[in-house]
VMD Tcl script that builds the backbone (N, CA, C; Angstrom):
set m [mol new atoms 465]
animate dup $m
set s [atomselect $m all]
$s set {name element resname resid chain x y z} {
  {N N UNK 1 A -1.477 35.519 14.109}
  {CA C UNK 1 A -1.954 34.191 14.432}
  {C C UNK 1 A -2.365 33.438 13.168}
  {N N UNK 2 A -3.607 33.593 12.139}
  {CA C UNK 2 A -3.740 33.293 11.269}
  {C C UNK 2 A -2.211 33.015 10.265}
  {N N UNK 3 A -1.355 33.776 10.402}
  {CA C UNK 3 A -0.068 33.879 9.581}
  {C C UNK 3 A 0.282 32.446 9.645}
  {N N UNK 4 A 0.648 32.263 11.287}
  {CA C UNK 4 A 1.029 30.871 12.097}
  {C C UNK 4 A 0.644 29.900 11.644}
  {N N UNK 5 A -0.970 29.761 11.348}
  {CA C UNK 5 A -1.339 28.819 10.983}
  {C C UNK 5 A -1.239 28.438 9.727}
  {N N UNK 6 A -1.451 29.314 8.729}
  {CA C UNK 6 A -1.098 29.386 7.480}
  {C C UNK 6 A 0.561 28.599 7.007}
  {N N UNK 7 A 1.358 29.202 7.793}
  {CA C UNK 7 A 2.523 28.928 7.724}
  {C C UNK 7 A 3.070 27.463 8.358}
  {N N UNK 8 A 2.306 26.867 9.287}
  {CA C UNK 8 A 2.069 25.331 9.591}
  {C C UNK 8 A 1.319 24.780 8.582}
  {N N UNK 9 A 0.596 24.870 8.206}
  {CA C UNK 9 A -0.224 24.451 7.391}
  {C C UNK 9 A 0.440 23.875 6.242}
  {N N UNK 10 A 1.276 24.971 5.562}
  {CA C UNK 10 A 2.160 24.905 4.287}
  {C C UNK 10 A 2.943 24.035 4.477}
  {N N UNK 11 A 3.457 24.269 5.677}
  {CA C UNK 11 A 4.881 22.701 6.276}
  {C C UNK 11 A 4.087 21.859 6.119}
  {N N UNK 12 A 3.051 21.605 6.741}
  {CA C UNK 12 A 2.114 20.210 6.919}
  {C C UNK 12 A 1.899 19.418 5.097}
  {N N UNK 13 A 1.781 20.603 5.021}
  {CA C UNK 13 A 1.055 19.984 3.046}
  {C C UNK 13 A 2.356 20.007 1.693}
  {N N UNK 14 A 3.636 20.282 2.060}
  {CA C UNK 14 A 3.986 20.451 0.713}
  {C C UNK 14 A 5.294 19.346 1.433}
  {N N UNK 15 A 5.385 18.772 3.054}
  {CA C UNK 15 A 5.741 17.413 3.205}
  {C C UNK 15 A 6.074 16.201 2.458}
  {N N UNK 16 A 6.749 15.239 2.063}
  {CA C UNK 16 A 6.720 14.485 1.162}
  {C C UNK 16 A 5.403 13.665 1.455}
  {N N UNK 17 A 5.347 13.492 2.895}
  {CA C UNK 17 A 4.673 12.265 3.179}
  {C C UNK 17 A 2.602 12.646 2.318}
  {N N UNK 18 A 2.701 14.088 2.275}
  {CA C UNK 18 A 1.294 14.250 2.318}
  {C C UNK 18 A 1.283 14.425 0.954}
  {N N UNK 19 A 2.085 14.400 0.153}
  {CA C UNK 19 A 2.008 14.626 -1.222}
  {C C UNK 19 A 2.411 13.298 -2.126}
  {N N UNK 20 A 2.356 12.192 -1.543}
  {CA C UNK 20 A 2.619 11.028 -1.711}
  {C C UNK 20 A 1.666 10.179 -1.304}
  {N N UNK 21 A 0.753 10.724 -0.374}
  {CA C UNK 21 A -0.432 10.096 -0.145}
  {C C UNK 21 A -1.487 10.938 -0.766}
  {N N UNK 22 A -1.419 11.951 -1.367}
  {CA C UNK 22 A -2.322 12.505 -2.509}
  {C C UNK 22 A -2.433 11.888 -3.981}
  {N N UNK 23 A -0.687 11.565 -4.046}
  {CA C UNK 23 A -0.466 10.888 -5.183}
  {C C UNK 23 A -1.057 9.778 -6.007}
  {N N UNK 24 A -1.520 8.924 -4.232}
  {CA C UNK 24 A -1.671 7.563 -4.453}
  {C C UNK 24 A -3.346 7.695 -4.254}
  {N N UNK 25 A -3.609 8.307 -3.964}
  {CA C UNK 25 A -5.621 8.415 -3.991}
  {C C UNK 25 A -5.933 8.771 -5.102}
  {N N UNK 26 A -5.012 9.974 -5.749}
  {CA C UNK 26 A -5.778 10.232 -7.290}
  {C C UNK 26 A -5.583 8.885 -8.422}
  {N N UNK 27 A -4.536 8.172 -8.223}
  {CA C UNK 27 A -4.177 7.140 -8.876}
  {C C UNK 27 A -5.030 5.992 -8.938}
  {N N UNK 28 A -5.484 5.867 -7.338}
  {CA C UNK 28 A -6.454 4.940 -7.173}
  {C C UNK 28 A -7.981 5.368 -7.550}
  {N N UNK 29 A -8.126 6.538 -7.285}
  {CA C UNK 29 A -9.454 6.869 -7.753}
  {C C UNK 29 A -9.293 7.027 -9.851}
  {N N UNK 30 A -8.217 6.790 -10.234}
  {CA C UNK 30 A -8.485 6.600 -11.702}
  {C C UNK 30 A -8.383 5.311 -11.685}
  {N N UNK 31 A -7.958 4.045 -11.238}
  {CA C UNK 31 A -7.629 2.605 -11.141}
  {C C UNK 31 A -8.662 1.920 -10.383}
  {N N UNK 32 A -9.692 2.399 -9.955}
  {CA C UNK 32 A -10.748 2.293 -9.910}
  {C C UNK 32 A -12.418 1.443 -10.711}
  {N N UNK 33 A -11.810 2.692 -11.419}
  {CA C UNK 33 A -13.088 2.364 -13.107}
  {C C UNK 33 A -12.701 1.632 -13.816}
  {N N UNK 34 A -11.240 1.277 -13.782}
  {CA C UNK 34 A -10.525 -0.205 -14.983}
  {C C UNK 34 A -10.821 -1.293 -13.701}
  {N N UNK 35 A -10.893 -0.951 -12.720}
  {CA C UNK 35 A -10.805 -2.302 -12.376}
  {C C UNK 35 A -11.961 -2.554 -12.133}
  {N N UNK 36 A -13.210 -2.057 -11.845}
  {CA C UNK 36 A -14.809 -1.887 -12.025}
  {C C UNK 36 A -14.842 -2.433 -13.273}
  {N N UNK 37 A -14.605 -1.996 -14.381}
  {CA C UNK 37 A -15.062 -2.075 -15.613}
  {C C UNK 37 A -14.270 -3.839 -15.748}
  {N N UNK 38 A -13.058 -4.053 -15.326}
  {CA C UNK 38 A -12.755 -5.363 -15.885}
  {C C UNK 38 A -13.550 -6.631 -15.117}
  {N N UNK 39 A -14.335 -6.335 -13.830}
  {CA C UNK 39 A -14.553 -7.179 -13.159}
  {C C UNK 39 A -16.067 -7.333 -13.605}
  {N N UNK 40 A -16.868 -6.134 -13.791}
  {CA C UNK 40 A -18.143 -6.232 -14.361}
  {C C UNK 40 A -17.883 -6.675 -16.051}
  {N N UNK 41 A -17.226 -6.233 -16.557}
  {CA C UNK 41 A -17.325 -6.620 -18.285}
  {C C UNK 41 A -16.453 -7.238 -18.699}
  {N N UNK 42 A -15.442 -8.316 -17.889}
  {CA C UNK 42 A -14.758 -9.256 -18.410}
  {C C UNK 42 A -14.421 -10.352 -17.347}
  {N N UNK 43 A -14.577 -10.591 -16.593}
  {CA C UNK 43 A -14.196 -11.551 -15.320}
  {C C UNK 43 A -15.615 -12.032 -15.021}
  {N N UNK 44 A -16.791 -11.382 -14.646}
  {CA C UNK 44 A -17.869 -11.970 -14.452}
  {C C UNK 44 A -18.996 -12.329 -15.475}
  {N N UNK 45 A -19.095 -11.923 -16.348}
  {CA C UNK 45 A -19.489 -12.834 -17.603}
  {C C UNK 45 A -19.438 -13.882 -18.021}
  {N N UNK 46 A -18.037 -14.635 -17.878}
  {CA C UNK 46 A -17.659 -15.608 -18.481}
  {C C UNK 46 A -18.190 -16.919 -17.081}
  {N N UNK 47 A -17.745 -16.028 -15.979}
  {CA C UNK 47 A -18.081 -17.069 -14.299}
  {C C UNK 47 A -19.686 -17.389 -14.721}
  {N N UNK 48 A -20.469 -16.099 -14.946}
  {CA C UNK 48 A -21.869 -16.151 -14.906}
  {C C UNK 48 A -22.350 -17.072 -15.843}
  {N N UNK 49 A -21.818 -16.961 -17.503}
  {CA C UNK 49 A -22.236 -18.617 -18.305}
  {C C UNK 49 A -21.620 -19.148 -17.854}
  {N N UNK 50 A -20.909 -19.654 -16.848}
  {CA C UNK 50 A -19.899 -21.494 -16.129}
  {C C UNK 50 A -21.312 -21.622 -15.090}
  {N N UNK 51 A -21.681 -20.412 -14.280}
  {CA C UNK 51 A -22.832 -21.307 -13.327}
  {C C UNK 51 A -23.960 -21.414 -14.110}
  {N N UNK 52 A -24.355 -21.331 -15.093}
  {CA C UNK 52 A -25.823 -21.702 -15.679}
  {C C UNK 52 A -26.565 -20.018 -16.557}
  {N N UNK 53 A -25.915 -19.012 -17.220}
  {CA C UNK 53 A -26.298 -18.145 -17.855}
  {C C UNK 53 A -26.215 -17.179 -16.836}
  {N N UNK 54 A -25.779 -17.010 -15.760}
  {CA C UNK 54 A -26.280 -16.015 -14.549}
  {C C UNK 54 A -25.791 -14.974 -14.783}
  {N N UNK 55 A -26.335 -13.646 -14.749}
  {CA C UNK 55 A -25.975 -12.072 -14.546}
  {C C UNK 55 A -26.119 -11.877 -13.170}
  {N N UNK 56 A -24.804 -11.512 -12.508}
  {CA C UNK 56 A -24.521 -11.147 -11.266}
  {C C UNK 56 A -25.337 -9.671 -11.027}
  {N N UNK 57 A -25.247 -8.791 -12.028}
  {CA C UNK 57 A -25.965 -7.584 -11.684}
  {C C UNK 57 A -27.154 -7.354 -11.519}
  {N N UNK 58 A -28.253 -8.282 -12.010}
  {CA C UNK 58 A -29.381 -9.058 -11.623}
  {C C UNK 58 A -29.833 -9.846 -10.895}
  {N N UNK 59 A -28.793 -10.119 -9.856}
  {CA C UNK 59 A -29.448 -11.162 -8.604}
  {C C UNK 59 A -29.786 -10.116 -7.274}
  {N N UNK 60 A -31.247 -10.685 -6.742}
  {CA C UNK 60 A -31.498 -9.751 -5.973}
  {C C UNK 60 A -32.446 -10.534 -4.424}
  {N N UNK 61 A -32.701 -10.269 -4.063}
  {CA C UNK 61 A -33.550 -10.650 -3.257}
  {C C UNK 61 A -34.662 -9.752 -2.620}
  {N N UNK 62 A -35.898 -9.539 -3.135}
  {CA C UNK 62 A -37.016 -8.752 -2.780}
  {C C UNK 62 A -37.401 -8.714 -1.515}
  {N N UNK 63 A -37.891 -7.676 -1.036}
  {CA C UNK 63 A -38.023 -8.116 0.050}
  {C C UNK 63 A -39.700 -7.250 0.837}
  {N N UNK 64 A -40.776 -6.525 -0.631}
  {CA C UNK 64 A -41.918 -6.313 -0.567}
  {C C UNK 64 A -42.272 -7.155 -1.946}
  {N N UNK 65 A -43.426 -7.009 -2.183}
  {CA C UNK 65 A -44.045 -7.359 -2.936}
  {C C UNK 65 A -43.821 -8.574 -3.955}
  {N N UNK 66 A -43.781 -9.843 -3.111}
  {CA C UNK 66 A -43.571 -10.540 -3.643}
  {C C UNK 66 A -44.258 -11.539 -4.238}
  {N N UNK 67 A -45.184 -11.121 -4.649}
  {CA C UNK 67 A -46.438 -11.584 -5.542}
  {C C UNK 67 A -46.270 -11.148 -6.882}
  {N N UNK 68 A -45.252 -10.161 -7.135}
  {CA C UNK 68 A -44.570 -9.589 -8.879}
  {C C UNK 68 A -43.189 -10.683 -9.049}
  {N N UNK 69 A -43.170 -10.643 -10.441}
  {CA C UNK 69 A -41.947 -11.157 -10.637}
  {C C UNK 69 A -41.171 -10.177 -11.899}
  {N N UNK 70 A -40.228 -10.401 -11.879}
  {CA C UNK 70 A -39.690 -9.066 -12.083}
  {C C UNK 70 A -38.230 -9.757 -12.914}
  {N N UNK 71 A -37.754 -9.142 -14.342}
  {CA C UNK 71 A -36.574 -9.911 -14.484}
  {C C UNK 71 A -35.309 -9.369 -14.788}
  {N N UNK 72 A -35.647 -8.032 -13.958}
  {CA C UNK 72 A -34.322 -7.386 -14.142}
  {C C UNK 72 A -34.785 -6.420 -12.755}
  {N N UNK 73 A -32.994 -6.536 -11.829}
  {CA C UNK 73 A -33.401 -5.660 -11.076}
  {C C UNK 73 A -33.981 -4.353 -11.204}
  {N N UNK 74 A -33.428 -3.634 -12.437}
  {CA C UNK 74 A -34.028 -2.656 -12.781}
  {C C UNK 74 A -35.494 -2.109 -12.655}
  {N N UNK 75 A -36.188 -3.823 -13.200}
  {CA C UNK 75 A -37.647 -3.746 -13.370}
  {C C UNK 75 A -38.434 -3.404 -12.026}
  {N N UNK 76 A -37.580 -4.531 -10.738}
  {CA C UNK 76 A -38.455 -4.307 -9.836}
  {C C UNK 76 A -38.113 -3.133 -8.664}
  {N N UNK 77 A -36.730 -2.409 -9.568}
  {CA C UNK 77 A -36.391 -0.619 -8.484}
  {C C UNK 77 A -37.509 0.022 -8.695}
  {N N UNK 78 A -37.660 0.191 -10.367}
  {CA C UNK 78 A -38.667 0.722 -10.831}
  {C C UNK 78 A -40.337 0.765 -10.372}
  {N N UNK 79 A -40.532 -0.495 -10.128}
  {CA C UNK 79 A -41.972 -1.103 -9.609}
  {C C UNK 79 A -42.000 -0.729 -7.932}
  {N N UNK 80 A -40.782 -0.085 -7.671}
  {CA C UNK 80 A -40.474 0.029 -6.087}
  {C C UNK 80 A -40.719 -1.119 -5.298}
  {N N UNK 81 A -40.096 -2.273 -5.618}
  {CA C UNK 81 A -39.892 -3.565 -4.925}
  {C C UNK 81 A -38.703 -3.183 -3.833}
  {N N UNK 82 A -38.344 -2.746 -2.271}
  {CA C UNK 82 A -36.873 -2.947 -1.844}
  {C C UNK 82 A -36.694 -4.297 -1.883}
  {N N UNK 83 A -35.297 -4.303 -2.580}
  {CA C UNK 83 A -34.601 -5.195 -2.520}
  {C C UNK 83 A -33.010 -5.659 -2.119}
  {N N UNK 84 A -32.606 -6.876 -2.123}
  {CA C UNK 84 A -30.949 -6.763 -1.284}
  {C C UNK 84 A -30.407 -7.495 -2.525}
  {N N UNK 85 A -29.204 -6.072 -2.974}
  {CA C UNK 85 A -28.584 -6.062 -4.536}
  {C C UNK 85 A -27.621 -7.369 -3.740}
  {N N UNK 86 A -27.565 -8.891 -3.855}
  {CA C UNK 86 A -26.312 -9.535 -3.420}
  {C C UNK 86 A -25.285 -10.081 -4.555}
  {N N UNK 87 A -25.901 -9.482 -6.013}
  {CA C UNK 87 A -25.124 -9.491 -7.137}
  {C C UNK 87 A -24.368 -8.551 -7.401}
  {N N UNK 88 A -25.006 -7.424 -6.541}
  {CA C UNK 88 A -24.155 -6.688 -6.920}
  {C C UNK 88 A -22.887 -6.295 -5.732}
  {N N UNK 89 A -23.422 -6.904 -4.711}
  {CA C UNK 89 A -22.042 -7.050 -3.991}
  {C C UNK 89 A -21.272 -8.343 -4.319}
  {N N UNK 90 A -21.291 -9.430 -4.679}
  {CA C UNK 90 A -20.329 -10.050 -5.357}
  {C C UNK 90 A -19.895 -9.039 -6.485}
  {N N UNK 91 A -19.904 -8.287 -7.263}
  {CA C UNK 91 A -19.265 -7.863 -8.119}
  {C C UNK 91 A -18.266 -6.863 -7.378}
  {N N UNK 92 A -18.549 -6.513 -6.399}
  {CA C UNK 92 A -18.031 -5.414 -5.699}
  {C C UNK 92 A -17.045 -5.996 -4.399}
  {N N UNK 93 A -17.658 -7.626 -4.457}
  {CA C UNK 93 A -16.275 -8.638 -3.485}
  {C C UNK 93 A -14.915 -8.691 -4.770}
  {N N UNK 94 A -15.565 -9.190 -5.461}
  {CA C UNK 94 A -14.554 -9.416 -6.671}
  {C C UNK 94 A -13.539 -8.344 -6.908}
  {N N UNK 95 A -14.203 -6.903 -7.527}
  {CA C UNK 95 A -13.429 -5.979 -7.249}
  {C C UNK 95 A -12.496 -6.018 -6.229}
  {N N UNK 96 A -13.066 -5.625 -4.835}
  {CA C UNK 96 A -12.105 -5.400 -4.079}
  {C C UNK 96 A -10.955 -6.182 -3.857}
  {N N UNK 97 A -11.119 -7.749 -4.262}
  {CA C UNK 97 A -9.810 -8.760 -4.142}
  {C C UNK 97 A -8.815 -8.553 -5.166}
  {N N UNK 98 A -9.087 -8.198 -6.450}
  {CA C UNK 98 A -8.214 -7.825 -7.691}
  {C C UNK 98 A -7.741 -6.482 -6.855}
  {N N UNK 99 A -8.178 -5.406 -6.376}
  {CA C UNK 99 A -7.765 -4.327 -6.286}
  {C C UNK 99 A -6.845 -4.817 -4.916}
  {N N UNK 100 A -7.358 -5.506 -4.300}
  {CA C UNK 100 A -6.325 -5.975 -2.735}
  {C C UNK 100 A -5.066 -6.405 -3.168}
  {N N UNK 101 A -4.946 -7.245 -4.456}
  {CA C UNK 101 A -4.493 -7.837 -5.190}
  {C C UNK 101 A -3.078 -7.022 -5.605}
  {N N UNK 102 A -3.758 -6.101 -6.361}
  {CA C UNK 102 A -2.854 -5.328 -7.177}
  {C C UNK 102 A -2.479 -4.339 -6.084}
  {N N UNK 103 A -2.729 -4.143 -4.734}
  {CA C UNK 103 A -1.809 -2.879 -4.362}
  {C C UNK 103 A -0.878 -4.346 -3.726}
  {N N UNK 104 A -1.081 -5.146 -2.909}
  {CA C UNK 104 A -0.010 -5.876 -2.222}
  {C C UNK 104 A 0.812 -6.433 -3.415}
  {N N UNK 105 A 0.837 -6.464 -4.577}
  {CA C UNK 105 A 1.556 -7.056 -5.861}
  {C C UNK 105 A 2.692 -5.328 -6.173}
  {N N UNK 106 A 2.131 -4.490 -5.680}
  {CA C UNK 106 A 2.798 -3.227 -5.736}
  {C C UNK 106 A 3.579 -2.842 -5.044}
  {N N UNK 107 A 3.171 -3.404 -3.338}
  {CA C UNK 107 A 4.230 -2.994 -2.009}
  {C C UNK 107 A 5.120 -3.631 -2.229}
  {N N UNK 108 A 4.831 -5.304 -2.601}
  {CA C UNK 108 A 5.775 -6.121 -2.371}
  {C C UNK 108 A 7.042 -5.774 -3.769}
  {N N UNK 109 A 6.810 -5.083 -4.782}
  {CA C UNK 109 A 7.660 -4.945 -5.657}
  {C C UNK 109 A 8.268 -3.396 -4.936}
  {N N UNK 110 A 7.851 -2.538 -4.079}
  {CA C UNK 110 A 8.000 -1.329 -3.754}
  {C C UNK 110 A 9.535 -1.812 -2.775}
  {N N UNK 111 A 8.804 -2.563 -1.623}
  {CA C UNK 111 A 9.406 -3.333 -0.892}
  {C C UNK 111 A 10.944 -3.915 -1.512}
  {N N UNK 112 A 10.686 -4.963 -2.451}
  {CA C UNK 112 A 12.134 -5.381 -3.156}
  {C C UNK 112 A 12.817 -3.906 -3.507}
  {N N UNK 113 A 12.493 -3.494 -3.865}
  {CA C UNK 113 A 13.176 -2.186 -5.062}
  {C C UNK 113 A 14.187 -1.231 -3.675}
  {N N UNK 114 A 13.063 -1.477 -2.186}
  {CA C UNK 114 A 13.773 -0.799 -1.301}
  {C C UNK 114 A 14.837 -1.637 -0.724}
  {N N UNK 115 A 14.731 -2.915 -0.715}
  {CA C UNK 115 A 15.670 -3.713 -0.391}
  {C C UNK 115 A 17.149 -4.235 -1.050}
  {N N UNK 116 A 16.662 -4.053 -2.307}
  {CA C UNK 116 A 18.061 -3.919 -3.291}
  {C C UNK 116 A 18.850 -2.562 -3.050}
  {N N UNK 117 A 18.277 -1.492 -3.078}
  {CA C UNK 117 A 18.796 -0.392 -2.154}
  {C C UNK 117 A 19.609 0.032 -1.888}
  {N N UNK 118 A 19.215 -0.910 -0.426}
  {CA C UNK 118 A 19.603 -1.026 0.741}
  {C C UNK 118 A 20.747 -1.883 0.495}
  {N N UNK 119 A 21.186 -2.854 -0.495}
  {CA C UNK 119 A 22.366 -3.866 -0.355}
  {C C UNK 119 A 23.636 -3.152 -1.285}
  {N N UNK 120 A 22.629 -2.283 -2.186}
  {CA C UNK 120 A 23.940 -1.326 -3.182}
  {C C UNK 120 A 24.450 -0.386 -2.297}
  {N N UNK 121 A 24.280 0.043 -1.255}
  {CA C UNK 121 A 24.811 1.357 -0.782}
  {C C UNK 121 A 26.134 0.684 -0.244}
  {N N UNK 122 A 27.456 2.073 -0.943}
  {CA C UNK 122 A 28.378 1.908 -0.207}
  {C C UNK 122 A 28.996 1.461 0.959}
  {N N UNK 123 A 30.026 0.789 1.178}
  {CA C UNK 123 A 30.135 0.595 3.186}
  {C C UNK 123 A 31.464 1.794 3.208}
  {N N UNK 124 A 31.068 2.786 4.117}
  {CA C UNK 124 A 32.210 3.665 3.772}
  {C C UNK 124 A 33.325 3.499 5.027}
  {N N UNK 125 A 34.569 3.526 4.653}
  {CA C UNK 125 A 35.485 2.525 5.626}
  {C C UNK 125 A 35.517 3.679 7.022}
  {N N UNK 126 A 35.922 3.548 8.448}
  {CA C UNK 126 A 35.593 4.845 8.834}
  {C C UNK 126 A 37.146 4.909 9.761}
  {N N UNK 127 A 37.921 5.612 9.908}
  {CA C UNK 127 A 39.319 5.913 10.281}
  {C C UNK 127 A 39.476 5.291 11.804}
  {N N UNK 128 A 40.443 4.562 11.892}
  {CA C UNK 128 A 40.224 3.632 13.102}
  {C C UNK 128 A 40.824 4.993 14.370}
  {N N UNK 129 A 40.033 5.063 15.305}
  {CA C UNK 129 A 40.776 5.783 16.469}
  {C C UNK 129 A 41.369 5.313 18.039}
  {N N UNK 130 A 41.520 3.808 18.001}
  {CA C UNK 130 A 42.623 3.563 18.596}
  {C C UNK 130 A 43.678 2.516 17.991}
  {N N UNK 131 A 44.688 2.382 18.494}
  {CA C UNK 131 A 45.702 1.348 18.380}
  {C C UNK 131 A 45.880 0.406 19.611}
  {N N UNK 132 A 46.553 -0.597 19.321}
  {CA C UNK 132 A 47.052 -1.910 20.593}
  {C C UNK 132 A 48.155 -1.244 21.353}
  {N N UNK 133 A 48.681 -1.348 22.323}
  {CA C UNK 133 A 50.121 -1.228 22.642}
  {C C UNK 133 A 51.366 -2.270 22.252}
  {N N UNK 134 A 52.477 -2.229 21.814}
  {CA C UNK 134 A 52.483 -3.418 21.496}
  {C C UNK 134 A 53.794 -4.194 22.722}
  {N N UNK 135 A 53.488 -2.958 23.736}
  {CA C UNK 135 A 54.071 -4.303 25.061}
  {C C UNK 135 A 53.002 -4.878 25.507}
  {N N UNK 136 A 51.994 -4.374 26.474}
  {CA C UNK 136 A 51.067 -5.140 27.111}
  {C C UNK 136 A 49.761 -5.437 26.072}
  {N N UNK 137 A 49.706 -4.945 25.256}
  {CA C UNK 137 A 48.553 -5.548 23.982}
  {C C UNK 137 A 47.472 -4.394 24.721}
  {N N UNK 138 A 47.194 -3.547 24.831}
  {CA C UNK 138 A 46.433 -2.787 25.706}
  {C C UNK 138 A 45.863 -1.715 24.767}
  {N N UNK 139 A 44.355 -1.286 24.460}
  {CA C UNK 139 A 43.656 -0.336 23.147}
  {C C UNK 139 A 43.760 0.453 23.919}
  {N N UNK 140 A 44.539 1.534 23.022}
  {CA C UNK 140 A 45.162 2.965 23.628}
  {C C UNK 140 A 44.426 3.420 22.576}
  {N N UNK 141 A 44.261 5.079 22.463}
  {CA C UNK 141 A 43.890 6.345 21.714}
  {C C UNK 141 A 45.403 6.296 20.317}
  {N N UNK 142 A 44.961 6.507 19.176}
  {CA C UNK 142 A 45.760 6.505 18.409}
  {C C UNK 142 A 46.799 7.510 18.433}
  {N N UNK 143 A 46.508 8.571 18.638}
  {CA C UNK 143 A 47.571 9.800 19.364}
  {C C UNK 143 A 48.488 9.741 20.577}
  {N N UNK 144 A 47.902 8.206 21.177}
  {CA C UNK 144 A 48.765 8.733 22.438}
  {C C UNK 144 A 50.251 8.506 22.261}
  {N N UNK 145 A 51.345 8.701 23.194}
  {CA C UNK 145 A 52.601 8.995 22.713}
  {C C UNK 145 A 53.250 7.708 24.203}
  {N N UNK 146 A 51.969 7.854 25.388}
  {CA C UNK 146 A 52.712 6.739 26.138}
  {C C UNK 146 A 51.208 6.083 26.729}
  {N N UNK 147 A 51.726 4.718 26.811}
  {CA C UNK 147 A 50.512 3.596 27.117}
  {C C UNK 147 A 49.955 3.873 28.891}
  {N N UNK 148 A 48.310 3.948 28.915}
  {CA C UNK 148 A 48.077 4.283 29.787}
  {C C UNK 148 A 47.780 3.314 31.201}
  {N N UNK 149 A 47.904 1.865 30.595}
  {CA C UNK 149 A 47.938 0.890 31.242}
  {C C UNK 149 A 49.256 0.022 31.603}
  {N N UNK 150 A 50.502 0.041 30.905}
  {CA C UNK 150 A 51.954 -0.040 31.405}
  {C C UNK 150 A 52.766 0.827 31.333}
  {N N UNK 151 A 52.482 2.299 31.241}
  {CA C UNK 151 A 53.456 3.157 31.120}
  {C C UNK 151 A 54.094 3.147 30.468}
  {N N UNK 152 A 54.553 2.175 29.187}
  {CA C UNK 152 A 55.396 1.827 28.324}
  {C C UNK 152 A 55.604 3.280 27.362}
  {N N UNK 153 A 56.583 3.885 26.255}
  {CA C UNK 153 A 56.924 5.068 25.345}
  {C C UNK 153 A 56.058 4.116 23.867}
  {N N UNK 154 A 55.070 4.934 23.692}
  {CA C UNK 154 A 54.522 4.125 21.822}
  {C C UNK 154 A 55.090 5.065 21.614}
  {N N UNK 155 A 55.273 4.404 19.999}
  {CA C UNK 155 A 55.548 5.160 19.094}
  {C C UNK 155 A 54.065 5.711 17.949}
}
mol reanalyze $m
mol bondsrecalc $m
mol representation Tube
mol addrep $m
């Protein structure tokens, strides 16, 4: 029994389909941190001086002690202020649209690449297996020797 399963198991996993969707998680989990890293240290910097000096990773909204003021979220984790990181989910909207970005910029080139393909493949001609008669015009079997609809002798 264990054998059985073992031996399903192996079909199940060395599949194209499951080793192609392994492929694409380790890929994404390294494509990940570039795209983290470009959205925190090069895309939102430049947005943050256009609205007025703003650090997205510093916007927060407290939601004890709000009689401190505090000028880095850091300061007020530390001071144990809870607070709602909404800078840091814009950084993490952003992300996800570049990354939405770049896989549909990927299908759709995956997509063409399957569609050109599809237009190169051979048309392979395929051996015709009947003929006309050519008294009554009638699609007979290419072998046959007499027409089955006028009785006529083909050749």
């Amino acid at each position: 029994m264990i054998k059985e399963v073992l031996a399903e198991f192996r079909e199940f996993a060395v599949k194209g389909n499951v080793i192609d969707m392994a492929v694409g998680i380790i890929i994404g989990g390294a494509f990940s941190p570039i795209v983290k890293s470009l959205v925190d240290d090069i895309i939102m910097p430049p947005i943050g001086m256009i609205l007025g000096n703003v650090d997205f990773s510093n916007l927060y909204i407290p939601i004890n002690n709000f009689d401190k003021k505090f000028s880095t979220l850091a300061e007020a984790q530390a001071a144990g202020v809870v607070t709602i990181n909404y800078g840091a989910f814009i950084n993490t909207l952003v992300t996800f649209i570049i990354v939405s970005m770049a896989v549909f910029m990927l299908v759709k080139a995956i997509n063409k690449l399957k569609a050109e393909k599809k237009v190169e493949e051979p048309v392979v001609d395929v051996a015709p297996t009947t003929k006309e008669c050519p008294y009554c015009c009638s699609e007979i079997k290419i072998n046959a020797k007499k027409c089955a609809f006028c009785g006529s002798d083909v050749q």
